[in-house]
PLY file of the C-alpha trace (Angstrom):
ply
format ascii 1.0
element vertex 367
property float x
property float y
property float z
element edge 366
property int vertex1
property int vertex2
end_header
-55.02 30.64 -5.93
-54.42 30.57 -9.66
-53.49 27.13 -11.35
-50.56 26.63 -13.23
-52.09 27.00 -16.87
-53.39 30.24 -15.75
-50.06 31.41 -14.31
-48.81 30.62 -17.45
-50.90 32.52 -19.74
-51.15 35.56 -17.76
-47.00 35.91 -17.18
-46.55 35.08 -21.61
-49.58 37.12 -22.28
-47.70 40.18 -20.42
-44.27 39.17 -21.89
-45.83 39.32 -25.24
-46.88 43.01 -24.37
-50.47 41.66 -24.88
-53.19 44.28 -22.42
-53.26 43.07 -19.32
-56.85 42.03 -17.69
-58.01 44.75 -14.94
-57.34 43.58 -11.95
-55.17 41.22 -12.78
-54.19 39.08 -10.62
-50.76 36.37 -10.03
-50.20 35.74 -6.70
-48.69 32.46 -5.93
-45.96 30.77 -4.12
-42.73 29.30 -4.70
-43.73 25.91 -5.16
-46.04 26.63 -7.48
-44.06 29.33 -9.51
-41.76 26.52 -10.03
-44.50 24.39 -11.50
-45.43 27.60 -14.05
-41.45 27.44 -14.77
-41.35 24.15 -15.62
-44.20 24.16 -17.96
-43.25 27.35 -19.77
-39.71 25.53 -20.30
-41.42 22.83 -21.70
-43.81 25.31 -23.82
-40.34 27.34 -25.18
-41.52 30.06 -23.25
-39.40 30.39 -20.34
-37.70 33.96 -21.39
-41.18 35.84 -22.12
-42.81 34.38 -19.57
-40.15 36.04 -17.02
-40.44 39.01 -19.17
-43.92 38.81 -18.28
-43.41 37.99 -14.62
-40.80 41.73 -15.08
-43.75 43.34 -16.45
-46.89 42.42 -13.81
-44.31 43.25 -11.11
-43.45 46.61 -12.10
-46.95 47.56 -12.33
-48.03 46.73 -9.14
-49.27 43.10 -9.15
-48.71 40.94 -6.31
-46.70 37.93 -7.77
-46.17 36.09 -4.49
-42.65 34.99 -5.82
-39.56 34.45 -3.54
-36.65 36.72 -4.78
-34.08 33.65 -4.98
-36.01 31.68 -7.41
-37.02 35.55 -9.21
-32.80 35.37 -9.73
-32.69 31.80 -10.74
-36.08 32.50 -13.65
-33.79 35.37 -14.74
-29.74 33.25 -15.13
-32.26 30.72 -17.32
-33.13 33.65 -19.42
-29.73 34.99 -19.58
-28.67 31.55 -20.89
-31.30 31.84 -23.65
-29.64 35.20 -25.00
-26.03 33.55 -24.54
-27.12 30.45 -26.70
-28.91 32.70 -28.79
-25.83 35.00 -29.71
-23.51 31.78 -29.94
-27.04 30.77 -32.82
-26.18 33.78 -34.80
-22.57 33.55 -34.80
-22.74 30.11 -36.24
-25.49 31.04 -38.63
-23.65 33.97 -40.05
-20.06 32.13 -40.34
-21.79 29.31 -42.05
-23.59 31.47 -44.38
-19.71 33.37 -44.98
-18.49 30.19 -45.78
-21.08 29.08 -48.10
-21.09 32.27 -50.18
-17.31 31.75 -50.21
-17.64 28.58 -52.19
-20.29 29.89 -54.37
-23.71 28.74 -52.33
-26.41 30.75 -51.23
-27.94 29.95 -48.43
-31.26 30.28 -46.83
-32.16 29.65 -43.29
-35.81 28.46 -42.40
-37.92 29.01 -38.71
-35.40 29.75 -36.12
-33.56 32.81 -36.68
-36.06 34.65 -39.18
-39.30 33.98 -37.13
-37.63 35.37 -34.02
-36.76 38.86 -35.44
-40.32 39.16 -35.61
-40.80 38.76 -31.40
-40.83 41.55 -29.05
-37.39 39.77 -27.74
-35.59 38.16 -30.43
-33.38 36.90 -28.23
-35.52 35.31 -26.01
-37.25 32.63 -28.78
-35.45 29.44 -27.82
-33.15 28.28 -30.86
-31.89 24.82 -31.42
-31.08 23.80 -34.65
-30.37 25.52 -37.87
-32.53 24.62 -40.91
-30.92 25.92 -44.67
-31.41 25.38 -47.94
-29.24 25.39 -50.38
-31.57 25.69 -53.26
-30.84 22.22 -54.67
-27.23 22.00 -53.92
-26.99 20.29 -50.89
-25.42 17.28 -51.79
-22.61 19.34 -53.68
-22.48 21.32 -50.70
-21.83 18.26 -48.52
-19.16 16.91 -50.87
-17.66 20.21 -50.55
-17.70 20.26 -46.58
-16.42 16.84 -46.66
-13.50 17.10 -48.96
-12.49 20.51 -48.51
-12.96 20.77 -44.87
-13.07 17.52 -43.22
-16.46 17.87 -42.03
-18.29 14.83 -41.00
-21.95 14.19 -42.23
-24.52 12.19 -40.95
-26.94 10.75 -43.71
-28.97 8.58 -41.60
-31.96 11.07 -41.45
-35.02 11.55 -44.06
-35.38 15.36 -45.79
-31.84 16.41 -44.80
-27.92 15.83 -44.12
-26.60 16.54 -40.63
-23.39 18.25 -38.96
-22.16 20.15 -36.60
-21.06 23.91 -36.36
-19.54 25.13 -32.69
-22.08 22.69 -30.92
-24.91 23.38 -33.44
-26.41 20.77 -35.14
-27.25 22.08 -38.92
-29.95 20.53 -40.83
-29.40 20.64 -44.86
-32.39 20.54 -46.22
-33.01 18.44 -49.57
-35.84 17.80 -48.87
-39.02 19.57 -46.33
-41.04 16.84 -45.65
-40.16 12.91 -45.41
-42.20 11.90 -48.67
-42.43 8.43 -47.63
-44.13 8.81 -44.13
-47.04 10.47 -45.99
-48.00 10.66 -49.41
-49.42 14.11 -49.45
-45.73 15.26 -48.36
-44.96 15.11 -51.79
-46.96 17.10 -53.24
-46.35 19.74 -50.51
-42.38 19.42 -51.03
-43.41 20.12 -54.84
-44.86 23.03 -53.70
-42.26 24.88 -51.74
-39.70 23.59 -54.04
-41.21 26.03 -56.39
-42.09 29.16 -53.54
-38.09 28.37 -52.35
-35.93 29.99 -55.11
-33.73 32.64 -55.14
-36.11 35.41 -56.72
-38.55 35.27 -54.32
-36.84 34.82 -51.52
-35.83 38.30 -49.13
-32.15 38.54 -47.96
-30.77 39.98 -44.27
-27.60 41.15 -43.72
-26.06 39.40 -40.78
-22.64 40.74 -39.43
-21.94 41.75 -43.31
-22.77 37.91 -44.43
-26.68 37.73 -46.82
-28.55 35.44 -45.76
-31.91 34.35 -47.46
-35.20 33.73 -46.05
-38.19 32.23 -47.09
-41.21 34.69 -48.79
-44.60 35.06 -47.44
-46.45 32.18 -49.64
-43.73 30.14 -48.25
-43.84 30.14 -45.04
-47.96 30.45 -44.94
-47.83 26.50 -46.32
-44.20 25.50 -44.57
-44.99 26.69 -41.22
-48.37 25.23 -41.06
-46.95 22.13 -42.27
-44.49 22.04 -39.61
-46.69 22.28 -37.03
-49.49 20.02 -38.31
-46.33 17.24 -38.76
-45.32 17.66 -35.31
-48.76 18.19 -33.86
-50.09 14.76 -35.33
-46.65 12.83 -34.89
-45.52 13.91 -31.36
-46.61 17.29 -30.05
-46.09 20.81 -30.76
-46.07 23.66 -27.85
-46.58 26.89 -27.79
-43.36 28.26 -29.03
-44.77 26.56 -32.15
-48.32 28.78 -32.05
-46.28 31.90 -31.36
-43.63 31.57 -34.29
-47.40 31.47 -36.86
-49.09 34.20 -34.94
-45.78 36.61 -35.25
-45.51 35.57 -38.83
-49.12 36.31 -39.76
-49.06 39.33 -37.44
-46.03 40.20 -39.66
-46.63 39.02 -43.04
-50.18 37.67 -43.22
-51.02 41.00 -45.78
-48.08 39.88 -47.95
-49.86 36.34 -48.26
-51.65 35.05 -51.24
-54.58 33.44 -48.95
-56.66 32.78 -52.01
-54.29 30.35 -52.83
-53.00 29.36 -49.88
-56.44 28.87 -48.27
-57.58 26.48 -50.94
-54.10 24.70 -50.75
-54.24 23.80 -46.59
-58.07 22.60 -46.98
-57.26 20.30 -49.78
-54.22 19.15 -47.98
-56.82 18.54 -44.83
-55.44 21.33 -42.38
-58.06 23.55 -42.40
-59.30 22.59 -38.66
-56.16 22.69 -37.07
-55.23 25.66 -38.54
-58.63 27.62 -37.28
-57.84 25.78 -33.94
-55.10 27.10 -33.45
-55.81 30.76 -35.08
-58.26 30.76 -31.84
-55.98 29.75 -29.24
-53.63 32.54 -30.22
-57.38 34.79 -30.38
-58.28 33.74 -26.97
-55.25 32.63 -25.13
-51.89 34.66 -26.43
-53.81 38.36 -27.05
-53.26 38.48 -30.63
-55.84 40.16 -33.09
-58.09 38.17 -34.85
-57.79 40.53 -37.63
-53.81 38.92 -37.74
-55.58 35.63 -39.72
-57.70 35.00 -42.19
-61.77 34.42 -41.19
-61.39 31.86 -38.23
-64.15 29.21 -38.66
-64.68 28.29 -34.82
-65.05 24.82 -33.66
-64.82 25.12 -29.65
-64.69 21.45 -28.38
-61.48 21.09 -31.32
-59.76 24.04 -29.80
-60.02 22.85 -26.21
-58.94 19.36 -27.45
-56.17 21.25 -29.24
-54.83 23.13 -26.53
-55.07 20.51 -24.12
-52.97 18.21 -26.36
-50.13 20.74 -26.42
-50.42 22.05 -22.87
-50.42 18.42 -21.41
-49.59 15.92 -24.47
-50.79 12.06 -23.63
-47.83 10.93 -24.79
-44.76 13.31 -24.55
-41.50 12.72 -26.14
-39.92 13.22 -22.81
-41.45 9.94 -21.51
-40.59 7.92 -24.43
-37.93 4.95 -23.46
-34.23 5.67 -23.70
-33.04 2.28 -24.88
-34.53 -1.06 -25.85
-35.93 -1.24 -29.28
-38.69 -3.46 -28.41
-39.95 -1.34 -25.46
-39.28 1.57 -27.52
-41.61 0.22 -30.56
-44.11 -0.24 -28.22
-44.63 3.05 -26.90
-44.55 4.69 -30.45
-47.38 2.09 -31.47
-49.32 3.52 -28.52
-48.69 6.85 -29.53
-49.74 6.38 -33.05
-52.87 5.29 -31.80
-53.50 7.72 -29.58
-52.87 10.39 -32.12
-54.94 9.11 -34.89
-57.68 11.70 -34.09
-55.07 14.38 -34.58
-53.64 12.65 -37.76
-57.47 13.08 -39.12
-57.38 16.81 -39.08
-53.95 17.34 -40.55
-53.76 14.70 -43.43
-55.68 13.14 -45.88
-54.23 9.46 -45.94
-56.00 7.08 -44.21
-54.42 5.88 -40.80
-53.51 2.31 -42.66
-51.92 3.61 -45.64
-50.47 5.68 -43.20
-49.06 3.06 -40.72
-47.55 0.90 -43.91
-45.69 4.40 -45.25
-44.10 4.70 -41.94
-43.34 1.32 -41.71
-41.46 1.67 -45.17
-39.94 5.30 -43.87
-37.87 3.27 -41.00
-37.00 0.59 -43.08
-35.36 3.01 -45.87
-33.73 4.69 -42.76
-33.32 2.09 -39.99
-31.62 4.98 -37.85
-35.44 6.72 -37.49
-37.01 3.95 -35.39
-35.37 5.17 -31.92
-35.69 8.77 -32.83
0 1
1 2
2 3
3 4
4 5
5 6
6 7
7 8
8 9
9 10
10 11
11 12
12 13
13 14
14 15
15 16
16 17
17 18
18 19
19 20
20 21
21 22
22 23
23 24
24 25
25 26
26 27
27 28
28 29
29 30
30 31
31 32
32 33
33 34
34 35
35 36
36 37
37 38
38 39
39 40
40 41
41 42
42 43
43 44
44 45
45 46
46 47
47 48
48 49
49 50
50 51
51 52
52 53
53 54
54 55
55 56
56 57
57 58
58 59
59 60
60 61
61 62
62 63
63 64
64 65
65 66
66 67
67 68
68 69
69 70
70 71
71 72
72 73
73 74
74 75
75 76
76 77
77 78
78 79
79 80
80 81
81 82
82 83
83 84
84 85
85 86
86 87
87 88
88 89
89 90
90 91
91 92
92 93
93 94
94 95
95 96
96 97
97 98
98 99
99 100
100 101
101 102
102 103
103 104
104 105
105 106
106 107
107 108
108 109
109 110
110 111
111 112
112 113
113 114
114 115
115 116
116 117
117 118
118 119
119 120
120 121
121 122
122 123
123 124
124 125
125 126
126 127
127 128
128 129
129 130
130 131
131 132
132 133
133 134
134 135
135 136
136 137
137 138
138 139
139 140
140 141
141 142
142 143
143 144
144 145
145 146
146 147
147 148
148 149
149 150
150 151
151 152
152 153
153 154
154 155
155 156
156 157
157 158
158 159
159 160
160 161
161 162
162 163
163 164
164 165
165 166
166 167
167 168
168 169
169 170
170 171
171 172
172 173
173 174
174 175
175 176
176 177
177 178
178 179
179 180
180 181
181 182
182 183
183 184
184 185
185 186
186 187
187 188
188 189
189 190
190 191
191 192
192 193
193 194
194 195
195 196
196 197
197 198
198 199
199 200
200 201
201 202
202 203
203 204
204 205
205 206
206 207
207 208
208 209
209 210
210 211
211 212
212 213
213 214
214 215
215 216
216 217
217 218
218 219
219 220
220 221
221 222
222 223
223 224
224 225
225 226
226 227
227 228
228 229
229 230
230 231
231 232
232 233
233 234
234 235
235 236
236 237
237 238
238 239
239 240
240 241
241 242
242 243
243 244
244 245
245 246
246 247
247 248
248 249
249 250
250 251
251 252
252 253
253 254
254 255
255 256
256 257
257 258
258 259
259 260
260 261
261 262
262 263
263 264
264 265
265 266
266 267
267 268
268 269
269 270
270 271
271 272
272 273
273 274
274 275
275 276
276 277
277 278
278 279
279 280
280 281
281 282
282 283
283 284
284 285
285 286
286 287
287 288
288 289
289 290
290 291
291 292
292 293
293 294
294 295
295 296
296 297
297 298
298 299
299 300
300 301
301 302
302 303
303 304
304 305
305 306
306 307
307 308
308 309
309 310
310 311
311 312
312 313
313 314
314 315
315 316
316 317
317 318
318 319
319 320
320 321
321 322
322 323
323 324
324 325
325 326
326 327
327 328
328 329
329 330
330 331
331 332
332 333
333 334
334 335
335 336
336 337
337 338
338 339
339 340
340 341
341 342
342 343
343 344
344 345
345 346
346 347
347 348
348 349
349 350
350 351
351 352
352 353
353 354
354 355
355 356
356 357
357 358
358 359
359 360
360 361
361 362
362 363
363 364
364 365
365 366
C-alpha cells in the first residue's frame, strides 16, 4: 500500500496535469485517504490534489476511495472557489476605491501567481498584499478619516485592516529590516524593481490593478520563501507559486543579475533545493529554472522540513507568554541550519536583531 507522501505526490502531480507514471498506481483506503487529505490541506494543496484524485479516476486507476469522503474532498474544494471569488471581489473593490482617491495599487503573491495555475481558483488565498508605491501611510490617513476604517499598526513591513472578512496587508515595507540586516538591502532593491513603469496592469471587473514585473518577483518570491522557510516553515503551495512563475516568466528574467544577487544574499542552496524538488517531485521541466546545481542530502533535508516541519506553527502554544517564548527559542534553534542557507548574518547577530524586532513591536512576540 502506498504511504501518505506518495499519495500525495501522485494525486498533485496529476492535478497539476504533470504525465502520469505507467502503471500508476493509488489504491488506498479511507483511513488513509483521509491522512493524504489532511496533509495536502496543510501543504495548500487540497483543491489540485482532488483534481488529481478526478483525473487518476477517470483514467482507470484504482483509487480505493469511499464515495462519501470522494463528496466531502470535493464541498472542501468548492469552498476554495467560493473564498476565492469572495478574494477577487474584495481585491477589485479595493483597487476601485483606491484609484478613486487617486492611488494605484499593486497586489503581490496571491491573486497574480494563481492566474498562472491550471485552476486559478483552486490556489488557496488568504490575505491580500498591495503596495501603494510609497503612499501607504497617506492611504491609511485617507481610510481612516474618510471612511472610518480601523488600522492596526502593531505589525513590522505593513498596516493592517479588514475588507468583507479579508485581512489586507499595506505594504511599506517587504521585509522587517530589523530581524535581519540583509533585509535592507533587499527592501532597497525591490523598492527600485516596484514602480509604476515597470510594473504590468490586469483589468479586474473594469478596476487596473498592478502587478509586480519579472525581476521583481525572481528576488521577492525567493525571499518570501527563504523568510518563511528559515523562520517557521513553508509548504508546498509555496514551491508551486515559484515553479508557475518561472514556468511563466523565468525568460522575462534578468538571471544574470538576479543570479549574482540571491548568492550574495546567501540563497543560492535553497533556491537549487528547491528548483529540484519541483524537478523530481511536482513534474515540472528543469528547463523552467536556471542551471540547478544539485546537492541531494540538502534537498531531502529540504523537503522533509516542509513535508513534516520539527516545529510547526500549528503546535506552537495558544496563550502564556512564557511558555510561548520558550517554544520559539526551541524553534530558533532548531532552524539555525536552515537560517545558514538563506542569510548571511550570523545566528547571534541574528538572535539580538530579533530580540530588538519584538521590542520595537511588542505585539510580534505571540505571533
Amino acid at each position: 500500500m502506498r504511504t501518505v507522501e506518495e499519495l500525495l505526490f501522485i494525486t498533485l502531480r496529476a492535478g497539476l496535469g504533470a504525465e502520469l507514471s505507467p502503471g500508476v498506481e493509488a489504491c488506498a483506503d479511507d483511513a488513509l485517504w483521509e491522512q493524504v487529505i489532511n496533509l495536502a490541506r496543510k501543504q495548500g494543496t487540497l483543491a489540485i490534489c482532488q483534481d488529481g484524485l478526478v483525473r487518476l479516476m477517470n483514467e482507470g486507476v484504482d483509487t480505493g476511495i469511499g464515495k462519501q469522503l470522494r463528496r466531502s474532498w470535493f464541498s472542501r474544494s468548492v469552498s476554495y472557489e467560493r473564498q476565492y471569488e469572495k478574494y477577487t471581489k474584495v481585491l477589485s473593490s479595493l483597487a476601485g476605491l483606491y484609484d478613486k482617491e487617486g492611488f494605484k495599487m499593486m497586489t503581490m503573491k496571491g491573486y497574480g501567481m494563481s492566474l498562472l495555475y491550471p485552476t486559478p481558483q483552486h490556489r488557496p488565498c488568504g490575505d491580500i498584499d498591495i503596495w501603494l508605491f510609497g503612499r501607504q501611510k497617506k492611504a491609511d490617513l485617507m481610510l481612516r478619516k474618510k471612511y472610518s476604517v480601523g488600522i492596526d499598526d502593531s505589525h513590522h513591513i505593513h498596516s493592517v485592516f479588514k475588507a468583507n472578512g479579508i485581512t489586507i496587508e499595506n505594504h511599506y515595507d517587504f521585509f522587517n529590516p530589523y530581524s535581519y540586516a540583509s533585509n535592507r538591502r533587499v527592501n532597497e532593491l525591490l523598492t527600485e524593481l516596484a514602480t509604476v513603469d515597470q510594473c504590468g496592469t490586469l483589468d479586474l471587473d473594469g478596476r487596473t490593478v498592478y502587478i509586480p514585473s519579472a525581476d521583481f518577483n525572481a528576488l521577492y518570491l525567493v525571499r518570501h520563501a527563504a523568510q518563511h522557510f528559515a523562520a517557521i516553515e513553508i509548504t508546498l503551495r509555496h514551491l508551486l507559486d515559484w515553479g508557475f512563475f518561472c514556468k511563466a516568466h523565468g525568460s522575462d528574467v534578468d538571471w544574470d543579475r538576479m543570479l549574482p544577487l540571491i548568492e550574495s544574499l546567501n540563497m543560492d542552496r535553497f533556491l537549487h533545493a528547491i528548483d529540484a524538488i519541483l524537478v523530481d517531485y511536482l513534474g515540472f521541466s528543469e528547463s523552467c529554472f536556471p542551471p540547478i546545481k544539485r546537492d541531494y542530502d540538502l534537498e531531502a533535508r529540504v523537503l522533509e522540513s516542509i513535508i513534516a516541519p520539527e516545529y510547526p506553527d500549528d503546535a506552537k502554544p495558544s496563550r502564556g507568554l512564557f511558555r510561548i517564548l520558550i517554544w520559539k527559542l526551541r524553534r530558533w534553534s532548531s532552524n539555525l541550519w536552515k537560517q545558514r542557507i538563506v542569510y548571511n548574518e550570523s545566528p547571534l547577530r541574528t538572535f539580538l536583531s530579533q530580540i530588538l524586532s519584538h521590542i520595537l513591536k511588542p505585539g510580534t512576540i505571540k505571533s
